[in-house]
Backbone as JSON, one array per atom type, in Angstrom:
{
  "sequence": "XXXXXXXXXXXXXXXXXXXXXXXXXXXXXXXXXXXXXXXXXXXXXXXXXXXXXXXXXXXXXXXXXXXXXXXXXXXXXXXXXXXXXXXXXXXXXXXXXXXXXXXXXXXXXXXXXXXXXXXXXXXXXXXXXXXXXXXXXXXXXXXXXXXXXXXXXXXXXXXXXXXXXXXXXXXXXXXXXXXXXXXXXXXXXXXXX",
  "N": [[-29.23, -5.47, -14.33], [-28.76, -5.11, -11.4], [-27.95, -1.9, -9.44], [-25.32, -0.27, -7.18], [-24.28, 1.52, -5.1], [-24.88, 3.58, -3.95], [-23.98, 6.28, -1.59], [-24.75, 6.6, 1.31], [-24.25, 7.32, 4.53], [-25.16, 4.91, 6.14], [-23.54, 2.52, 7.69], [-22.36, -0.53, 7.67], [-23.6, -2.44, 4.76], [-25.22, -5.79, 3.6], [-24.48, -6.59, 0.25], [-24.65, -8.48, -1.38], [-27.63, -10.49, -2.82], [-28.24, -13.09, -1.78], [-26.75, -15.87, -0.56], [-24.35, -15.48, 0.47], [-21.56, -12.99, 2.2], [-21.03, -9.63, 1.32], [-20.03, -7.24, 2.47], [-21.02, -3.91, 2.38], [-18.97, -0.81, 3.46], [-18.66, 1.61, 2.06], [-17.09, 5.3, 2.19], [-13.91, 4.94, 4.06], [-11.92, 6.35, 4.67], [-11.15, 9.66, 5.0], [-11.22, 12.34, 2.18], [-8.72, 13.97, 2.17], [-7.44, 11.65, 3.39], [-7.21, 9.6, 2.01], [-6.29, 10.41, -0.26], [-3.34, 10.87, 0.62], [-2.51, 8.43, 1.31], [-3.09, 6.86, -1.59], [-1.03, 8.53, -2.68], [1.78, 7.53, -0.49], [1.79, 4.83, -1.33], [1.91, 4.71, -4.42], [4.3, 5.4, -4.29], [5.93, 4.04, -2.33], [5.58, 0.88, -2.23], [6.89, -2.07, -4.01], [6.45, -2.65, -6.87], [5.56, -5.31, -9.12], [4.8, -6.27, -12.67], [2.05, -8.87, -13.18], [2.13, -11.87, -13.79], [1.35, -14.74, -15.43], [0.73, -18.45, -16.37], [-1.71, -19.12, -18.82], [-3.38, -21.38, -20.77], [-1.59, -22.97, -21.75], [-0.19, -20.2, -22.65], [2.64, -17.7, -21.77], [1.54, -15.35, -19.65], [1.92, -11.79, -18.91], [0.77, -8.93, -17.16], [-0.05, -5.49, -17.76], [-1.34, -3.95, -15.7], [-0.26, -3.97, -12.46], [1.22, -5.82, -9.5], [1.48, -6.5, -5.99], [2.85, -8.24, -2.89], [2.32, -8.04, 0.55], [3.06, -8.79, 4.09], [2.77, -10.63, 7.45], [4.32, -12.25, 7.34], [7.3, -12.49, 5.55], [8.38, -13.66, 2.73], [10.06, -15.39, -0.05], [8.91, -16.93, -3.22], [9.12, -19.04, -5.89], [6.29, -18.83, -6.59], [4.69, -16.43, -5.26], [6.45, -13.22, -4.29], [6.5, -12.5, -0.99], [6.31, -9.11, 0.72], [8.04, -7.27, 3.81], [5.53, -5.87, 6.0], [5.41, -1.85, 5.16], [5.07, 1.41, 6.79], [2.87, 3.02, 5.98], [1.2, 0.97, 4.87], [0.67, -0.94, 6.79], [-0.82, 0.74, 8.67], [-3.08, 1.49, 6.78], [-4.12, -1.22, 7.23], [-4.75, -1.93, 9.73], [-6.71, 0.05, 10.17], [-8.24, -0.97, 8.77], [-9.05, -3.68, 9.65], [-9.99, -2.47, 12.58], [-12.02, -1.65, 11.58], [-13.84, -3.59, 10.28], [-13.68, -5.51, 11.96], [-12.69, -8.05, 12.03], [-8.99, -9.79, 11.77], [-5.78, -9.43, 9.7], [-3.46, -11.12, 7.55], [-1.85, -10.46, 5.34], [-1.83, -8.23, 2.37], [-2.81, -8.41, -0.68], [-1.63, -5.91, -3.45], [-3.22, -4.21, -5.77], [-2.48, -2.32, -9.15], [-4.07, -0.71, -10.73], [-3.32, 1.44, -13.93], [-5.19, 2.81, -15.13], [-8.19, 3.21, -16.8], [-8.24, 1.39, -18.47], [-7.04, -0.97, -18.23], [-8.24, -3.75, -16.18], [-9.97, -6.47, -14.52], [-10.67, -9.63, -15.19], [-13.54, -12.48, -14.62], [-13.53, -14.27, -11.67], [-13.39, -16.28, -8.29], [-11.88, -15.62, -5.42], [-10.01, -18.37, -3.85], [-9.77, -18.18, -1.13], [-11.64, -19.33, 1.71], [-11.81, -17.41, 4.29], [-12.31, -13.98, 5.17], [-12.53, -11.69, 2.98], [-11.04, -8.22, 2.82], [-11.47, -5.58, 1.0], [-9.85, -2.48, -0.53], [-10.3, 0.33, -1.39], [-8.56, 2.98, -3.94], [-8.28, 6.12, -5.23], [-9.43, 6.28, -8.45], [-12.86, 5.79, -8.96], [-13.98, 2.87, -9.65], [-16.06, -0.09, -11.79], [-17.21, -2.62, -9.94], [-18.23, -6.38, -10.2], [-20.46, -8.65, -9.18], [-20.86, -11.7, -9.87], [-24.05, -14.22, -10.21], [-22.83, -17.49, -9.71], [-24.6, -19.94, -10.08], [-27.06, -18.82, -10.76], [-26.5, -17.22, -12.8], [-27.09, -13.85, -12.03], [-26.41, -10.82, -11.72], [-24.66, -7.93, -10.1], [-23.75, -4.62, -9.29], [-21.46, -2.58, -7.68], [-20.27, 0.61, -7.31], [-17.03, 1.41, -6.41], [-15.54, 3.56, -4.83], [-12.77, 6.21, -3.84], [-11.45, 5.51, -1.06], [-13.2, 3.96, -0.22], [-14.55, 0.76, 1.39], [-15.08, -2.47, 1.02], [-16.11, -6.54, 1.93], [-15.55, -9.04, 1.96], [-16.93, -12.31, 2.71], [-17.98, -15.65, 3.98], [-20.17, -17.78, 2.24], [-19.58, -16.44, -0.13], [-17.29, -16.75, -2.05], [-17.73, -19.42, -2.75], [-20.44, -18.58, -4.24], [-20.53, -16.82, -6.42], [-18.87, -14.94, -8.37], [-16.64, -12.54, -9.24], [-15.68, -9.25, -10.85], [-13.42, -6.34, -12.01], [-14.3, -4.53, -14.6], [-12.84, -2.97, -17.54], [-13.09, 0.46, -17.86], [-12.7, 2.61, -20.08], [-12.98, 5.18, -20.33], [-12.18, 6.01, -18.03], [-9.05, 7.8, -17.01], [-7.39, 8.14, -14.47], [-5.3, 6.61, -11.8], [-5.54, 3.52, -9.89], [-5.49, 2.3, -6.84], [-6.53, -0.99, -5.38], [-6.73, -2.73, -2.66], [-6.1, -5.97, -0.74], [-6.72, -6.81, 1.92], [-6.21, -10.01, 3.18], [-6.47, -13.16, 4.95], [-4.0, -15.15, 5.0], [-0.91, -16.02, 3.11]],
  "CA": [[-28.14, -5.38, -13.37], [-28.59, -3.8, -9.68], [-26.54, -0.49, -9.11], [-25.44, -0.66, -5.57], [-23.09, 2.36, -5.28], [-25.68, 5.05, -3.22], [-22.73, 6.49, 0.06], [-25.03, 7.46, 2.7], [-23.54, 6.28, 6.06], [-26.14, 4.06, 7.49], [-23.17, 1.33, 8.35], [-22.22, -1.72, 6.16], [-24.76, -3.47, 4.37], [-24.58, -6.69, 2.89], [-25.32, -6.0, -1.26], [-25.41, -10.11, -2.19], [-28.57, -11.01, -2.22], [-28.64, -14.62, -1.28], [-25.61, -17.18, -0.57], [-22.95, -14.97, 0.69], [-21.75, -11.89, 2.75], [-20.35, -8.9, 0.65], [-20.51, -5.36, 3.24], [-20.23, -2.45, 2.21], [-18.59, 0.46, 4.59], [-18.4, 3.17, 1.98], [-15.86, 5.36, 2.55], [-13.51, 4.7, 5.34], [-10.9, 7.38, 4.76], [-11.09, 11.1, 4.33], [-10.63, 12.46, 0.82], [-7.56, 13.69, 1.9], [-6.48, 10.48, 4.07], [-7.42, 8.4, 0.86], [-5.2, 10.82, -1.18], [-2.32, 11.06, 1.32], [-2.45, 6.72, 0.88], [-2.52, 6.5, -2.12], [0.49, 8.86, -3.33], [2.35, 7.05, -0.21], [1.42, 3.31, -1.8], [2.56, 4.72, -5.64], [6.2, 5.22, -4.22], [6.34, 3.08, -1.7], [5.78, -0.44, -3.15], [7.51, -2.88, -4.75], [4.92, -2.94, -8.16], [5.78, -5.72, -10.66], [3.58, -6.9, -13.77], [1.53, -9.83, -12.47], [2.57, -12.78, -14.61], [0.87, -16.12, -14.79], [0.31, -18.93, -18.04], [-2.61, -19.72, -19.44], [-3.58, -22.02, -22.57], [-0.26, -22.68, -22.19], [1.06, -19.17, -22.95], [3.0, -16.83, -20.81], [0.96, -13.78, -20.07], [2.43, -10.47, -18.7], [-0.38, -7.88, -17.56], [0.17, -4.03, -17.71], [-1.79, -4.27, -14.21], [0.8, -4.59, -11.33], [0.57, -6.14, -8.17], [2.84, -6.65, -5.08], [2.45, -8.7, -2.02], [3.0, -7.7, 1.7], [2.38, -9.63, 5.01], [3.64, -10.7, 8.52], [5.88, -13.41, 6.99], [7.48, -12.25, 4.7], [9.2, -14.83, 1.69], [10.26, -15.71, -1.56], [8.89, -18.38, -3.63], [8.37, -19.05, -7.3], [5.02, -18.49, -7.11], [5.25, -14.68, -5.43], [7.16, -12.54, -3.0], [6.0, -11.67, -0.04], [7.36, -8.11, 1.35], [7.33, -6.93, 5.42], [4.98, -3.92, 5.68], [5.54, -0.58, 5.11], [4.62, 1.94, 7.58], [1.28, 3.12, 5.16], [0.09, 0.17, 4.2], [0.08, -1.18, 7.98], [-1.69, 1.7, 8.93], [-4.1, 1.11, 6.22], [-4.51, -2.5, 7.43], [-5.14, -1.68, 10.73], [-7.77, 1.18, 10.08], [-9.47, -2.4, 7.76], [-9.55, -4.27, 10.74], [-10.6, -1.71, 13.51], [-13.53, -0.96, 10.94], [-14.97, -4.71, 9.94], [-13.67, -6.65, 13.22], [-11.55, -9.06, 11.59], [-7.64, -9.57, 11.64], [-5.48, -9.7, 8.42], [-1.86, -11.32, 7.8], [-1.51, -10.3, 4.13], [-2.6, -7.61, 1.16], [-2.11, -8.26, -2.21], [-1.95, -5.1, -4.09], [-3.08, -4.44, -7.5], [-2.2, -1.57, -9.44], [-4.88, -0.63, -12.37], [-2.59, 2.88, -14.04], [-6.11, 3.68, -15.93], [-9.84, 2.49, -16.46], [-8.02, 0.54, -19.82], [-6.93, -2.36, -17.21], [-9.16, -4.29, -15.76], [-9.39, -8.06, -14.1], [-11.82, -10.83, -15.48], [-14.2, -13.16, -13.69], [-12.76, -14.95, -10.61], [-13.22, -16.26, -7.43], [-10.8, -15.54, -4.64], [-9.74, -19.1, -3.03], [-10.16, -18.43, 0.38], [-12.74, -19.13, 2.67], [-12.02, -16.82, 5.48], [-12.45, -13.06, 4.58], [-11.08, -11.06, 2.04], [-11.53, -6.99, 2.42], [-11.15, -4.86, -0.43], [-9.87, -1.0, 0.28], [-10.01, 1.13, -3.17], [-8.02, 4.19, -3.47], [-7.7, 6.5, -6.8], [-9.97, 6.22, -9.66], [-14.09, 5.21, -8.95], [-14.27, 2.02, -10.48], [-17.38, -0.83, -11.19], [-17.15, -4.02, -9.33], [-19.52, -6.66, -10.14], [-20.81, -9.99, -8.79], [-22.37, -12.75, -10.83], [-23.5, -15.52, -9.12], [-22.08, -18.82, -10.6], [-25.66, -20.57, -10.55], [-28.59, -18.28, -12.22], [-25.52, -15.85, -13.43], [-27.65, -12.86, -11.78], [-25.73, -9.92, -11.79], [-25.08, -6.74, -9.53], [-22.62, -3.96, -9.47], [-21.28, -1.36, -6.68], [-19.18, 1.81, -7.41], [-16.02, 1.52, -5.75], [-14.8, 4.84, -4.43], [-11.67, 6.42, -2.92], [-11.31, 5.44, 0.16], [-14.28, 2.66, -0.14], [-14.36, -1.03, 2.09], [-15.83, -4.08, 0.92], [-15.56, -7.24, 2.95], [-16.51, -10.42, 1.49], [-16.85, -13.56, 3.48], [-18.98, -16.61, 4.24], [-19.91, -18.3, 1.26], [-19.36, -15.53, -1.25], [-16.7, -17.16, -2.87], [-18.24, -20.53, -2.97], [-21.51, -18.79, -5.02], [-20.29, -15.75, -6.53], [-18.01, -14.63, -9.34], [-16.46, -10.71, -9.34], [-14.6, -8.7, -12.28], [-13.56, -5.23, -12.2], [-14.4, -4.43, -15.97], [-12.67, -1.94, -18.23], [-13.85, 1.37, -18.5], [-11.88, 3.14, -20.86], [-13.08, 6.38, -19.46], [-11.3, 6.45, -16.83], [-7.52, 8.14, -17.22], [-6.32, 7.99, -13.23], [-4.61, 5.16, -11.44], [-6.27, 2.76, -8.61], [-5.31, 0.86, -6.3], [-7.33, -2.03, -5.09], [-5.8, -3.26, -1.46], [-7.02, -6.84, -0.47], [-6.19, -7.82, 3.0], [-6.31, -11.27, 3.22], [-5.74, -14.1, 6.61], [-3.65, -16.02, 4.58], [-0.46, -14.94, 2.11]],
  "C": [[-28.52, -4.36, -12.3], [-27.33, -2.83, -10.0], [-26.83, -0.39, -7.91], [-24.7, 0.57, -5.29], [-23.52, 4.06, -4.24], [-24.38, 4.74, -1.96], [-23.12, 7.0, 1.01], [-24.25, 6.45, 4.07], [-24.63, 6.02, 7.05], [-25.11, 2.7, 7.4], [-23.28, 0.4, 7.04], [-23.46, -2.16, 6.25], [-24.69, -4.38, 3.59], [-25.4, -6.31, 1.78], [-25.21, -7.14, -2.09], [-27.2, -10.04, -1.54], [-29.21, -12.41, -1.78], [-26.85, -14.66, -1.47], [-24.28, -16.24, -0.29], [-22.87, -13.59, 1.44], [-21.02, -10.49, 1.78], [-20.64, -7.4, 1.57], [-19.83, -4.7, 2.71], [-20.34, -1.43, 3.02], [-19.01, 1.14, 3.78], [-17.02, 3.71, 2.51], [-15.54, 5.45, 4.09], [-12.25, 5.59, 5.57], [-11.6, 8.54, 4.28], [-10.83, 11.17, 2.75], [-9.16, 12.75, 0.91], [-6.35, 12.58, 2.82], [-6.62, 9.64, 3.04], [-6.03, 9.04, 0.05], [-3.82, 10.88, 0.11], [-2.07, 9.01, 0.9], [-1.98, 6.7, -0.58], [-1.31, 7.23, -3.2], [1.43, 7.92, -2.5], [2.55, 5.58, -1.16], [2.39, 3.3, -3.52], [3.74, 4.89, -5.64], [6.46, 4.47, -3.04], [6.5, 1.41, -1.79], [6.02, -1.01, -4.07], [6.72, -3.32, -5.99], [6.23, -3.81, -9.04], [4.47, -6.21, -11.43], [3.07, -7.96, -12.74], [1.79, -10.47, -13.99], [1.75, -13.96, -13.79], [0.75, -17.08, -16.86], [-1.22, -19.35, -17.91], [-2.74, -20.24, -20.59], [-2.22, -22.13, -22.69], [0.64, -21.44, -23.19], [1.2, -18.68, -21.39], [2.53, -15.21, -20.76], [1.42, -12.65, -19.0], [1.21, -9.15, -18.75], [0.29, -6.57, -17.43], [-0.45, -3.59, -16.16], [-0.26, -5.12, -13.58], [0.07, -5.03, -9.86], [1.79, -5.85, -7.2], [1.7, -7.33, -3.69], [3.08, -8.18, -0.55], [2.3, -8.45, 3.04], [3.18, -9.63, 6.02], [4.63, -11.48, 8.05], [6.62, -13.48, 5.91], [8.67, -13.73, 4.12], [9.25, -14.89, 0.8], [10.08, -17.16, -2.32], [8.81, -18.3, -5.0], [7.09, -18.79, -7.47], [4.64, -16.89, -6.69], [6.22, -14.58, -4.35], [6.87, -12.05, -2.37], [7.07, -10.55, 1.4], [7.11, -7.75, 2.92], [6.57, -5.82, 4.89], [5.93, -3.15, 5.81], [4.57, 0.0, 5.92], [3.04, 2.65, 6.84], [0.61, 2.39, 5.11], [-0.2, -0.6, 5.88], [-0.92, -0.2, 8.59], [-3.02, 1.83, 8.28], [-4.9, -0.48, 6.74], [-4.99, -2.49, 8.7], [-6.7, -0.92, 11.42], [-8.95, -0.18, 9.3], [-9.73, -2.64, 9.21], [-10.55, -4.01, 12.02], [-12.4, -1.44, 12.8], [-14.7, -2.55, 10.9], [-14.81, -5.69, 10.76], [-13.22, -7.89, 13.46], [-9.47, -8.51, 11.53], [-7.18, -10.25, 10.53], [-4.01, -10.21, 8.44], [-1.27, -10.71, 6.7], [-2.42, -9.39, 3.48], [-2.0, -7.88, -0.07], [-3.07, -6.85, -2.59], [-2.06, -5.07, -5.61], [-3.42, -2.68, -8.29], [-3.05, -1.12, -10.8], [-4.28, 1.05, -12.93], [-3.98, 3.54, -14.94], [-7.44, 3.04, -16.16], [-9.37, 1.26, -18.04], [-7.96, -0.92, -19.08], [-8.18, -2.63, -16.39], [-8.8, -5.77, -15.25], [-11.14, -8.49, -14.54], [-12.41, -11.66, -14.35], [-13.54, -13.98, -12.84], [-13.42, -14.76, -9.3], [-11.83, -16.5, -6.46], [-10.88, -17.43, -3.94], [-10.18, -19.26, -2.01], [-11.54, -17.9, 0.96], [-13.1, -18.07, 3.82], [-12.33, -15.14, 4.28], [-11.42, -11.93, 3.8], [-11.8, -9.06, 2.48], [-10.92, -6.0, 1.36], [-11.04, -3.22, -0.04], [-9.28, -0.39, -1.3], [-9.6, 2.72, -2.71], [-7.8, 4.95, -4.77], [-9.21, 6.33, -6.89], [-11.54, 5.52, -8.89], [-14.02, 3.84, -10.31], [-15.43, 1.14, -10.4], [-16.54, -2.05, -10.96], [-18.25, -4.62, -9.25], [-19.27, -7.81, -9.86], [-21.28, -10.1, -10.41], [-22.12, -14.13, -10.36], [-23.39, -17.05, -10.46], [-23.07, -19.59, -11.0], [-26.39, -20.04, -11.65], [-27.75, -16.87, -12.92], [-26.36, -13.92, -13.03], [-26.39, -12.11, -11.45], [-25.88, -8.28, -11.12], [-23.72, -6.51, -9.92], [-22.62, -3.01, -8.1], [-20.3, -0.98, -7.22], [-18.7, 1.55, -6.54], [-15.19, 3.03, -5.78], [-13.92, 5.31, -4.0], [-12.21, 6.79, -1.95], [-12.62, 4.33, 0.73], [-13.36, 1.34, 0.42], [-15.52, -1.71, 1.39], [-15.12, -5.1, 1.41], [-16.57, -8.09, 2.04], [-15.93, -11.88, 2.33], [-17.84, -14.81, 3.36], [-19.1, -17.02, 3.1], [-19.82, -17.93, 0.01], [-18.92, -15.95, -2.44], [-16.76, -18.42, -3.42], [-19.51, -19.93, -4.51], [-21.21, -17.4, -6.21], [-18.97, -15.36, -7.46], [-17.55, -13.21, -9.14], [-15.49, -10.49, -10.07], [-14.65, -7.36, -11.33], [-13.31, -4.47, -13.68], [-13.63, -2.84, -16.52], [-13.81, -0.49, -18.3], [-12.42, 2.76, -18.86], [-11.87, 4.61, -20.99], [-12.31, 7.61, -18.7], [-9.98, 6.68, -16.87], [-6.46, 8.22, -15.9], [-6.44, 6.87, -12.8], [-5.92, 4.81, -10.24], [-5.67, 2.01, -8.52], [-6.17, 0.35, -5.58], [-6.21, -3.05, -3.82], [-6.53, -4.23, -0.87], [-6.4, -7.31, 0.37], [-6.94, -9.39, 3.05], [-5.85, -12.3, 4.93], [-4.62, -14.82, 6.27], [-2.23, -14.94, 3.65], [-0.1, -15.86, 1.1]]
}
């Protein structure tokens, strides 16, 4: 497994190595504009469990999420809230940095390195950026063909931007590490909500 996780600031670099774009900024906030975020984010949003079935059960994670966007709505499948004056400000500071515009973040709430999310690709084609706040966690590819496998440390106040055919070749977890005893959040602007 590659370790991708070195923070000098020579500028994003893409850290797939074939079939997809994945940049990494590094950090894009101060230590204390990362920490000023994310205390705002832990009382400012609407956190519920993330619920979904599988194998036909009903599963209930200890990981929260919440959704926020320009259009905001209610459906059975989630709820999407208007921004909050933080998290626009966070979304804005994404954009200005990787040169894309966002309509939506889903947030996801990990309260300790015990939570974690399994293998998945995101849906969408256009770009997703990823803005970590709290807790250093690993984030790893594996690509879906020859299952090759990398990792990058995710840091407070770290960007990743994944686009192009990433999610076509490309799998990503953020694995347990049971280690870890402070919260993260994981902020994924999205074009789409």
């Amino acid at each position: 497994m590659m370790d991708l996780f070195a923070h000098e600031d020579l500028g994003p670099r893409n850290v797939l190595p074939h079939s997809g774009i994945a940049n990494f900024f590094g950090a894009v906030l101060s230590h204390e504009g990362a920490d000023k975020a994310l205390a705002s984010l832990m009382s400012d949003i609407e956190w519920r469990n993330d619920e979904y079935n599988f194998a036909g059960k009903h599963i209930v994670t200890a990981r929260k999420i919440a959704w926020y966007g320009d259009a905001p709505s209610h459906s059975n499948q989630r709820r999407v809230f208007p921004w909050v004056p933080a998290l626009l400000e966070l979304k804005e500071l994404v954009e200005r940095t990787c040169g894309h515009k966002f309509q939506s973040c889903l947030l996801n709430l990990y309260h300790s390195g015990e939570e974690g999310l399994g293998w998945h690709s995101d849906g969408e084609k256009t770009p997703v950026a990823s803005l970590s706040l709290g807790a250093t966690r690993r984030f790893v590819f594996k690509n879906k063909a020859d299952k090759e496998t990398l990792e990058v440390q995710l840091a407070h106040g770290d960007l990743l931007v994944m686009e192009g055919e990433t999610q076509d070749y490309w799998l990503h977890r953020v694995p347990p590490m049971k280690s870890v005893k402070e919260p993260r959040i994981n902020l994924t602007f999205r074009q789409t909500a």
